[in-house]
C-alpha positions in Angstrom: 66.8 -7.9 -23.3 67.4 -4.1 -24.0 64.6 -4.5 -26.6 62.1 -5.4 -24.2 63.5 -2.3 -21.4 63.0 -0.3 -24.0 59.6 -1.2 -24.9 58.3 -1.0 -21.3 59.8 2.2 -21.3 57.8 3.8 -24.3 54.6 2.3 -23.1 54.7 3.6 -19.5 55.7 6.7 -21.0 52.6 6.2 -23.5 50.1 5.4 -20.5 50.8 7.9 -18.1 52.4 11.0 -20.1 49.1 11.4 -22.3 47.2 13.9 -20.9 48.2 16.4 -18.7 46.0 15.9 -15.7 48.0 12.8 -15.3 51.4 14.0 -15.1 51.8 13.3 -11.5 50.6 9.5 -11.7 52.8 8.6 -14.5 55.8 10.6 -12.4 54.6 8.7 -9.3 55.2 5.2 -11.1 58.3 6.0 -13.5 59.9 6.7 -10.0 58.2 3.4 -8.7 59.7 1.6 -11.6 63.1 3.4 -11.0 63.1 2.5 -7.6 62.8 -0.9 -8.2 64.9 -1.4 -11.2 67.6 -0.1 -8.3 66.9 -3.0 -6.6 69.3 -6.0 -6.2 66.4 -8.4 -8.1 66.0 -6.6 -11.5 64.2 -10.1 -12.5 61.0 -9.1 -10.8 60.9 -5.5 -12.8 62.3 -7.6 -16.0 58.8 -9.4 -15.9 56.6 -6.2 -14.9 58.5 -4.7 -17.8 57.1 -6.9 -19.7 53.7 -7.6 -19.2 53.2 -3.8 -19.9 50.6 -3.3 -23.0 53.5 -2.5 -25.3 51.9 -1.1 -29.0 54.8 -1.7 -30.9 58.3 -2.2 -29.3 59.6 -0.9 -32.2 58.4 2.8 -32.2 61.4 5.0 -31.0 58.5 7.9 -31.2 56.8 6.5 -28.2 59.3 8.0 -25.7 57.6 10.9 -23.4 59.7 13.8 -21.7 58.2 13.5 -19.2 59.1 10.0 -18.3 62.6 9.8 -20.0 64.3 6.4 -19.3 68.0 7.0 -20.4 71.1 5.1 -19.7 71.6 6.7 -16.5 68.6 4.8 -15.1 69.3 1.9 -15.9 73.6 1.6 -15.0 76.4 -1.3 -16.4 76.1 -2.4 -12.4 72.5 -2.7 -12.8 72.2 -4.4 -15.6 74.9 -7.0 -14.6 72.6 -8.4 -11.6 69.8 -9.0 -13.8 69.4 -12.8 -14.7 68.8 -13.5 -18.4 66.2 -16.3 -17.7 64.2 -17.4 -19.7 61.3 -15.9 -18.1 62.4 -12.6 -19.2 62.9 -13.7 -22.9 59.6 -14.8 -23.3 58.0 -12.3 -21.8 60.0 -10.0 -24.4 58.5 -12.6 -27.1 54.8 -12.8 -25.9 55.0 -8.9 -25.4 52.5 -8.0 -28.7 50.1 -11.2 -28.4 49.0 -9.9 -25.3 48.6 -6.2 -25.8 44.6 -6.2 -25.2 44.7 -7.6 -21.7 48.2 -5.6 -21.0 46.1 -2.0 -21.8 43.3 -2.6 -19.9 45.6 -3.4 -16.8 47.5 0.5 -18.1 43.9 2.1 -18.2 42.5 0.6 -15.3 45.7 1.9 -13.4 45.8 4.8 -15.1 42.3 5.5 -14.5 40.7 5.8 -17.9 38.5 2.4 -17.3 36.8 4.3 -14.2 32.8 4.7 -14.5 31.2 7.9 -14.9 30.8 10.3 -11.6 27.9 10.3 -10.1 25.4 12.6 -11.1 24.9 15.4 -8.5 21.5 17.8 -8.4 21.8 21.2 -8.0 20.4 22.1 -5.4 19.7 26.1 -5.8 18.3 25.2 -9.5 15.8 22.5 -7.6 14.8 25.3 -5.3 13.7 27.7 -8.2 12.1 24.8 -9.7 10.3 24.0 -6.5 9.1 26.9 -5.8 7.7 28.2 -9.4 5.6 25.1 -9.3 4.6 25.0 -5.8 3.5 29.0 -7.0 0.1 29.5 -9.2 2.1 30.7 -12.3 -0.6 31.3 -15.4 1.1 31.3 -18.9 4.7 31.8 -18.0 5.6 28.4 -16.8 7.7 27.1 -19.5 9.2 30.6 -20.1 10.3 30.7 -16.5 11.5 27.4 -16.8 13.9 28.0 -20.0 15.2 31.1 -18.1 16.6 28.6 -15.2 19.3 26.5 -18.1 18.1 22.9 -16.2 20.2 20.4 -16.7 17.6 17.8 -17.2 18.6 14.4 -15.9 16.5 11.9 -14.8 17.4 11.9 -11.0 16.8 16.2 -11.3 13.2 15.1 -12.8 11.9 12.6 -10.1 12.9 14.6 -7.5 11.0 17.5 -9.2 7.9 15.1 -9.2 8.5 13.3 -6.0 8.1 16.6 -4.1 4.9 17.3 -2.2 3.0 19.8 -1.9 3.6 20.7 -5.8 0.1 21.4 -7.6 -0.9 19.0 -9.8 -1.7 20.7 -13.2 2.1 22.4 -12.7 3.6 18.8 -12.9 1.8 17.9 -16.1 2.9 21.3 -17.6 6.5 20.5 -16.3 6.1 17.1 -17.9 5.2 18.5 -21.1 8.0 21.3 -21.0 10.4 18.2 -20.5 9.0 16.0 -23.3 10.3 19.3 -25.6 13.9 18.9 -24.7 15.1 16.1 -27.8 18.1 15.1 -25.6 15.8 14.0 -22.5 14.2 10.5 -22.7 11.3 9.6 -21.5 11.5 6.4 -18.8 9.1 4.1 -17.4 10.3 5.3 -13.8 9.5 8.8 -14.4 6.0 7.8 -15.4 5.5 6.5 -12.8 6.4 8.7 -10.5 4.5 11.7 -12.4 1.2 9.3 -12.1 1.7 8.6 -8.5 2.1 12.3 -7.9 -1.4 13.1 -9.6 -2.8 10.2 -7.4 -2.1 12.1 -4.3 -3.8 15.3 -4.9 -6.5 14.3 -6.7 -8.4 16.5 -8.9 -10.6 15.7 -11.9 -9.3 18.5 -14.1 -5.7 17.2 -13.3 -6.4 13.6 -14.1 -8.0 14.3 -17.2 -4.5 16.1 -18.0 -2.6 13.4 -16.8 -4.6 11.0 -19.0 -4.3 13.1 -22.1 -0.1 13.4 -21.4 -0.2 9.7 -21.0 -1.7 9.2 -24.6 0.6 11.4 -26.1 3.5 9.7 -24.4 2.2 6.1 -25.6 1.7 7.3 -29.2 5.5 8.8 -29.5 7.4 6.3 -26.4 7.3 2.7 -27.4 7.5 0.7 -24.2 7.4 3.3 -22.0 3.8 2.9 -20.2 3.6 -0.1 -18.5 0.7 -2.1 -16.8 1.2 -0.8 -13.4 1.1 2.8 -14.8 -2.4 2.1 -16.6 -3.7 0.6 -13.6 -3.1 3.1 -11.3 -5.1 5.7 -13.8 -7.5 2.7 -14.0 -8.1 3.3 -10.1 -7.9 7.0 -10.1 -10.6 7.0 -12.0 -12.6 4.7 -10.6 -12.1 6.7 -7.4 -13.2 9.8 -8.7 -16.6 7.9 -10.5 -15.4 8.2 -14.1 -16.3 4.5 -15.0 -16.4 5.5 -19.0 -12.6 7.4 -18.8 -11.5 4.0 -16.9 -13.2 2.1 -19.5 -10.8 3.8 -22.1 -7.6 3.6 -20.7 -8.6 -0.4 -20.3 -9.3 -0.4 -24.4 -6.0 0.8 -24.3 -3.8 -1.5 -23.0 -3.0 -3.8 -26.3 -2.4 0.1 -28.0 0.5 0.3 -25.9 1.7 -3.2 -25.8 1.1 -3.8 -22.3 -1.2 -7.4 -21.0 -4.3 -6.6 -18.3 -3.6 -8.5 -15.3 -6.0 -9.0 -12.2 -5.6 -5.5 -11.2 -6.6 -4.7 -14.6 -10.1 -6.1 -14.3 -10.7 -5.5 -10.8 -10.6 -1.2 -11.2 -11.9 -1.0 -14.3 -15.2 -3.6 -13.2 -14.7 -1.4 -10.1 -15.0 1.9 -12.1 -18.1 0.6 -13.9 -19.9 -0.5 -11.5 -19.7 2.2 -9.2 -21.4 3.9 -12.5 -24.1 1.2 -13.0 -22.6 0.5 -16.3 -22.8 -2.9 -15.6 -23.0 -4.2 -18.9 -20.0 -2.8 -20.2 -18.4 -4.1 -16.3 -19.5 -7.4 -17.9 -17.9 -7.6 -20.5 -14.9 -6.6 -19.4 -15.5 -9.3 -17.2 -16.2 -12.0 -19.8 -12.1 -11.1 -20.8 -11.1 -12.0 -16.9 -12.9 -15.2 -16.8 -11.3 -15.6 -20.7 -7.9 -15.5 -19.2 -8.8 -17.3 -15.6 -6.9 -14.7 -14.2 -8.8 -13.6 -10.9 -7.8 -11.2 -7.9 -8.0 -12.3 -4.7 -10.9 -14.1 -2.8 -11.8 -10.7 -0.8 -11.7 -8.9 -4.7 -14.0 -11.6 -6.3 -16.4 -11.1 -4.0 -17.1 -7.5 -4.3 -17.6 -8.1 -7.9 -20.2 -11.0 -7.4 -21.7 -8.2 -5.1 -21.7 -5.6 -7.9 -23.7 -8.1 -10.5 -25.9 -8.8 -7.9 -27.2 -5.6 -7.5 -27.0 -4.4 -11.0 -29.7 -7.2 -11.4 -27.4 -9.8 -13.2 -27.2 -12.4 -10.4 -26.8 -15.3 -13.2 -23.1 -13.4 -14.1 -22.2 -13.6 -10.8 -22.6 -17.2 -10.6 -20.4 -17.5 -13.3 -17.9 -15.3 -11.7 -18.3 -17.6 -8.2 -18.0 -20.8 -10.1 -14.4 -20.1 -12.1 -13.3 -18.9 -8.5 -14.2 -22.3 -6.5 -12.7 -24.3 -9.1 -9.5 -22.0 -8.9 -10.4 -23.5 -4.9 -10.7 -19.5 -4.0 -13.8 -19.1 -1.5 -15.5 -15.4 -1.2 -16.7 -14.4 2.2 -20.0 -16.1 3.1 -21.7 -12.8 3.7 -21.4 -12.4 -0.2 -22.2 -16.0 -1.1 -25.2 -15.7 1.1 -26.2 -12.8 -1.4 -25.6 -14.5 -4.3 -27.9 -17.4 -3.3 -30.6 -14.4 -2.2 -30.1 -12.5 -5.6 -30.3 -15.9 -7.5 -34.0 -16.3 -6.1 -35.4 -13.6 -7.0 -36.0 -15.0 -10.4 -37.7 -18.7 -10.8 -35.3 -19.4 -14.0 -32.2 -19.2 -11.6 -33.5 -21.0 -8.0 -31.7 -23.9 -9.1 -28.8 -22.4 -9.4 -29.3 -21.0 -5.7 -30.4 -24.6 -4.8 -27.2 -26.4 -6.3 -25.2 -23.8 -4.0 -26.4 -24.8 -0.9 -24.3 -27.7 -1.1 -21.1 -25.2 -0.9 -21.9 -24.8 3.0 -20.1 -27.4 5.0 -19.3 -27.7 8.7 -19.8 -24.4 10.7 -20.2 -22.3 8.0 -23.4 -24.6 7.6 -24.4 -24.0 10.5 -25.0 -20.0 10.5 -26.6 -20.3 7.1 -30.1 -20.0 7.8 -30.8 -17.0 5.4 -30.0 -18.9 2.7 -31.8 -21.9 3.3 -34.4 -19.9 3.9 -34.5 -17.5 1.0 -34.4 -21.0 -1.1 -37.3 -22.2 0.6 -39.2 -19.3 0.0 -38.2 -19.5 -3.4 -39.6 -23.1 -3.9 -43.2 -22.3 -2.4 -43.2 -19.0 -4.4 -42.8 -21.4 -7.5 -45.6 -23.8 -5.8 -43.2 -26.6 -5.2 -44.1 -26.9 -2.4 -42.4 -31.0 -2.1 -39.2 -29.5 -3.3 -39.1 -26.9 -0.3 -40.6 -30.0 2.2 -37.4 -32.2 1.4 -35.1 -29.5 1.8 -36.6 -28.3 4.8 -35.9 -31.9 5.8 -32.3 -32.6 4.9 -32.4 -28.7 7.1 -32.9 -31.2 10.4 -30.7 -34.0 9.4 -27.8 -32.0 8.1 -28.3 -28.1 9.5 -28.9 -25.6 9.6 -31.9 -26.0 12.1 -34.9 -24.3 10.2 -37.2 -21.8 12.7 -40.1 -20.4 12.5 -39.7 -18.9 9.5 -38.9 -22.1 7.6 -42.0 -23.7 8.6 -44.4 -21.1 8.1 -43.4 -20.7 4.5 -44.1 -24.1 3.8 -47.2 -24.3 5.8 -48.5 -21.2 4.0 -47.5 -22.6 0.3 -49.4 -25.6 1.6 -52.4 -23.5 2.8 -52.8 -21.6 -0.2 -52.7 -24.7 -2.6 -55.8 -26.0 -0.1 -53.4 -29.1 0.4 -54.4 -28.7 4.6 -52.9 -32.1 5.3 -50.0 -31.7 4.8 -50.1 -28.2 6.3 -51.5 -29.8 9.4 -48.6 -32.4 9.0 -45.8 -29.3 9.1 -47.5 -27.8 12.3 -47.2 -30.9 14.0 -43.4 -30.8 13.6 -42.6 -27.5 14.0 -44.3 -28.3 17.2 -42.4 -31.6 18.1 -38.7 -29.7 17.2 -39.7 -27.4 20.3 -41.1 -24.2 18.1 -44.2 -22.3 18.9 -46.6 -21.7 16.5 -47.0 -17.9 16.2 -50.0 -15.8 14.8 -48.6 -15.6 11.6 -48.9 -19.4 11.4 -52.5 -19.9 12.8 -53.6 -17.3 10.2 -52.5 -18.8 7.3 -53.8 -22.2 8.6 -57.2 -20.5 9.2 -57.2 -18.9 5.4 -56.8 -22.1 3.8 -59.8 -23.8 5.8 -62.1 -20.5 5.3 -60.9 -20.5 1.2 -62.0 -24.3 0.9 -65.8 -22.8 3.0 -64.4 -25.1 6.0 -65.6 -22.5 8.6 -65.6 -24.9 11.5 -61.9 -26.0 11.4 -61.1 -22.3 11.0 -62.7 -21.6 14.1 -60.9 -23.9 16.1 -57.5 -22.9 14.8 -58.6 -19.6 15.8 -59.6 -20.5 19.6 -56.3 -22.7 19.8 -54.7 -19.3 18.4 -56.3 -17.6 21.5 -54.8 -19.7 23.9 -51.8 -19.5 23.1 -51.4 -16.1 22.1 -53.0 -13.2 24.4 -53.3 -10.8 21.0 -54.1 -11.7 17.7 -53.7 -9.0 14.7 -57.0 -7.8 12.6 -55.6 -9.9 9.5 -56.3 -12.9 11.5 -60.3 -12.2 12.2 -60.2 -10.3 9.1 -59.6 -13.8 7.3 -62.5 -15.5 8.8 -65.0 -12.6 8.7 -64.0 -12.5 4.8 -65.1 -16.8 4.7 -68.3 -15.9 6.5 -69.1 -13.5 4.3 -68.3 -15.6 1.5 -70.7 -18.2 2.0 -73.3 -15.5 3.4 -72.9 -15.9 7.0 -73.6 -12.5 8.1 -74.0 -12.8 11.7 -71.2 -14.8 11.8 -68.9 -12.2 10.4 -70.9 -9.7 12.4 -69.9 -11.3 16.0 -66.5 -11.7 14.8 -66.2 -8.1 14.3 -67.4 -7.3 17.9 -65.9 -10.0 19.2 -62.6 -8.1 17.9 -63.8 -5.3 20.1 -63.7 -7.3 23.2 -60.2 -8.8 23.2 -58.6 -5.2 22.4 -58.1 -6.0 19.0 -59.9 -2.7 16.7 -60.9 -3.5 13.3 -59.5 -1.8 10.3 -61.3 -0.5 7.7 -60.2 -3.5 5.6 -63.1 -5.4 7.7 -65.5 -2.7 8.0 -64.9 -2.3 4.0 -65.8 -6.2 2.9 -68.3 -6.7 5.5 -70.5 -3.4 3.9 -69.5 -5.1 0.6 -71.3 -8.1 1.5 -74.3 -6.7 3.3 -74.8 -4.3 0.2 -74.5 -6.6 -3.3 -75.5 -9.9 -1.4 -77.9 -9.7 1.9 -79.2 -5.5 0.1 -78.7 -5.0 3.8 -78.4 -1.2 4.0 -79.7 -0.7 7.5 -76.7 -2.8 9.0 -74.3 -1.3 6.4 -74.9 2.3 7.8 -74.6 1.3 11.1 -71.7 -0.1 10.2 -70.6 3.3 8.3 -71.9 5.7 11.9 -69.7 3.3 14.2 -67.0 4.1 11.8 -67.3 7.6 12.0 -67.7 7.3 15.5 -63.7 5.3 15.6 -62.5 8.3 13.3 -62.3 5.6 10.2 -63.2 6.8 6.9 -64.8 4.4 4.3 -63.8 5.2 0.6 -66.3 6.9 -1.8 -67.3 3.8 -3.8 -68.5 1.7 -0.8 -70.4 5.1 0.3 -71.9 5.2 -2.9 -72.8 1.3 -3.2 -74.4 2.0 0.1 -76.9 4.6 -1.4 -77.3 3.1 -4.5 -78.9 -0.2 -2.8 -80.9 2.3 -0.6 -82.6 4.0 -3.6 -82.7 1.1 -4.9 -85.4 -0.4 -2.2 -86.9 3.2 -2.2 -87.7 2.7 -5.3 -89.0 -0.2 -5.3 -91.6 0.3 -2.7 -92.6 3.5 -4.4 -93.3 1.0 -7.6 -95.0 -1.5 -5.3 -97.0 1.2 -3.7 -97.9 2.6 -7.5 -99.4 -1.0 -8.2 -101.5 -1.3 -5.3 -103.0 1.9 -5.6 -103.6 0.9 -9.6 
């Protein structure tokens, strides 16, 4: 029993007599202890005796003066009220096996197990900070700064660089006067903050710096830059139009151990694009579809936008497949552009055809632009079937063709002489309720005058007047070029002042084949000057090589009545 007092003795002596910031703790329990020891149940204090992390009961050298337990402490009447259980005993034998957890209850009490203060910025050294780099300072910016004795922590550093209104090129050179310090290390947090501080003043000659700091931190800081950090230089640059500078920091990314995400490939196609370096956007794109990682639906559709206009319609199809089987659906405005782009060329209509199946319920129904740019497509290839049947699933399934629609087959139809069928596709525009417009009656009336089938042209052309009040000069200009084809000059002439009489004034298109004609096949000078004065007279001008074929054919006939003449008088 008086071992184990006298071992709790030396140890509370040992925990709270040590240093002398303490002094009053450890006085503040020895008195505690006292106090209860006093006490009518010294079994209680027995036990707390006891569980004290005692070193080595042993050590008489243990004892503190300043916590001196003596005899008088601890009196014969004391001692005779305490119970010699068995408690007490074996906490007096279990005394050293539990010495680890019995010191850490002594240092948490005594207050060496506390964590480390918070750190606290100073607040007049942040103010000369501030304002030196809120200041234009040339050349004396680090010299300033090692006159200041910063202590540089990493809460004094973000504030530093989450401060507005501090120039941007200062931060970098702060930065770099920072990395100089061995004893400060560089953090992903910090990065990041110096990086977002560029963003928001932009300026090229500062994100070029920022760029270059970044490299050199990457080459010495393992693990520091991280994906978010590249891409948010990825998108500075493509902001500012740097497309090859966001190129590099992309060929970067496995340098610095970090993985391109969607983010990734979305600024950096971004930054390309806006460059028209589209084959370098591709391939960086050949990686995203590589990894079938792909941004959002509003994201993949500005890229199948920006192949489309770089002219590479056939990579945006691929781009728009990977995302509908990823069951991500761009805006329609873009797939509508797509299909468009895709037709320009006859090697990728099909692929424009296939997508026309993609259009379902109402989103069928408004996608007349489409259909119609396929259509076009078809009869520009001269199949001319292939545009009839979709134009036909068009009424059974939507969207409802118009005008358009129609005419583009009717003229494919005209133009291959096939005037059947072309007949055939009037009669239908006619029975789904459309009207037939000029456009339509002139390309009926050019494939009858091509094929020298004058007569049907000329009733196409009076059904024409009857239902339309004006008629353009392409439409006569058509049949005064069949009439002049198969030498039916009068013809063509009344046509031409027959133009005259329903307000409609010819061009010099028809006053330029009809002198043609006269001239190589009738040698009808006489009615090709009159043609040329009336001309004058309307303020047209003919061009130089139909003057000239006019005069030529003239001398020509001059001639040869001066030769005739010459033989009769021989």
């Amino acid at each position: 029993m008086w071992r184990s007092i006298a071992a709790g003795s030396r140890l509370v002596a040992r925990n709270f007599g040590v240093a002398t910031e303490k002094v009053h703790c450890s006085q503040t329990l020895s008195l505690n202890i006292s106090r209860s020891l006093s006490k009518p149940s010294l079994y209680r204090s027995s036990r707390f005796l006891s569980e004290s992390p005692a070193a080595n009961p042993k050590d008489e050298s243990s004892f503190s003066p300043e916590t001196d337990f003596s005899s008088r402490s601890f009196g014969e009447n004391e001692y005779a009220q305490m119970d010699p259980s068995a408690d007490a005993v074996e906490s007096n034998d279990n005394l050293g096996e539990n010495y680890d957890t019995q010191m850490e209850k002594f240092d948490f009490i005594s207050g060496e197990g506390k964590e480390e203060e918070a750190y606290e910025i100073d607040g007049d050294k942040l103010e000369n900070v501030l304002s030196l780099l809120q200041s234009s300072v040339d050349g004396y910016l680090e010299s300033s700064l090692d006159s200041f004795e910063l202590d540089l922590h990493e809460d004094f550093v973000l504030k530093v660089l989450e401060t507005p209104l501090v120039l941007g090129e200062n931060l970098v050179c702060f930065f770099k006067w920072v990395m100089k310090h061995p004893e400060y290390k560089v953090t992903s947090s910090v990065v990041d903050a110096l990086v977002k501080a560029i963003c928001s003043s932009v300026g090229k000659k500062d994100v070029y710096a920022l760029w270059d700091l970044v490299k050199e931190i990457g080459g010495k800081e393992k693990g520091v830059l991280t994906v978010e950090i590249l891409n948010e230089l990825i998108a500075l640059f493509s902001k500012l139009g740097k497309g090859k500078a966001a190129f590099e920091v992309f060929n970067k990314f496995g340098d610095y151990g970090c993985v391109a995400n969607q983010e990734t490939y979305y600024f950096t196609i971004e930054a390309l694009s806006r460059r028209k370096i589209f084959d370098w956007a591709w391939s960086v794109c050949e990686k995203m579809i590589e990894t079938g990682s792909l941004p959002d639906s509003e994201k993949v559709g500005k890229i199948i936008s920006w192949f489309c206009k770089g002219g590479k319609a056939k990579e945006a199809h691929v781009v728009y497949t990977l995302a509908r089987e990823k069951k991500m659906y761009p805006p329609q405005s873009v797939v509508a552009f797509l299909i468009s782009s895709l037709c320009q060329k006859d090697e990728t209509v099909k692929l424009a055809l296939d997508m026309l199946d993609d259009f379902s319920g109402e989103g069928r129904k408004y996608a007349i632009k489409p259909f119609s740019s396929v259509i076009r497509s078809l009869c520009r290839m001269k199949d001319v079937d292939g545009a009839k049947t979709l134009l036909s699933k068009m009424i059974s399934e939507g969207p409802p063709p118009g005008n358009a629609v129609f005419n583009s087959v009717i003229s494919a139809y005209s133009k291959a002489g096939d005037m059947t069928p072309a007949m055939e596709m009037l009669k239908l525009m006619r029975s789904r309720g459309l009207k037939p417009d000029v456009y339509t009656y002139t390309v009926l009336m050019s494939g009858y005058a091509n094929g020298g089938q004058m007569e049907e042209a000329c009733e196409i052309l009076n059904e024409a007047k009857k239902n339309h009040s004006r008629l353009s000069p392409v439409t006569y200009h058509t049949l005064i070029r069949g009439y002049c084809k198969l030498e039916e000059f009068d013809n063509a002439l009344k046509l031409l002042n027959e133009m005259k009489d329903v307000g409609v004034q010819p061009n010099v298109d028809e006053y330029n084949k009809l002198i043609q004609s006269l001239c190589l096949k009738a040698l009808d000078w006489r009615t090709a000057e009159k043609l040329l004065e009336d001309m004058r007279l309307k303020g047209l001008h003919l061009n130089g090589i139909t003057r000239a074929l006019i005069r030529a054919v003239k001398e020509l006939e001059e001639d040869a009545i001066e030769n005739g003449e010459a033989l009769v008088e021989a």
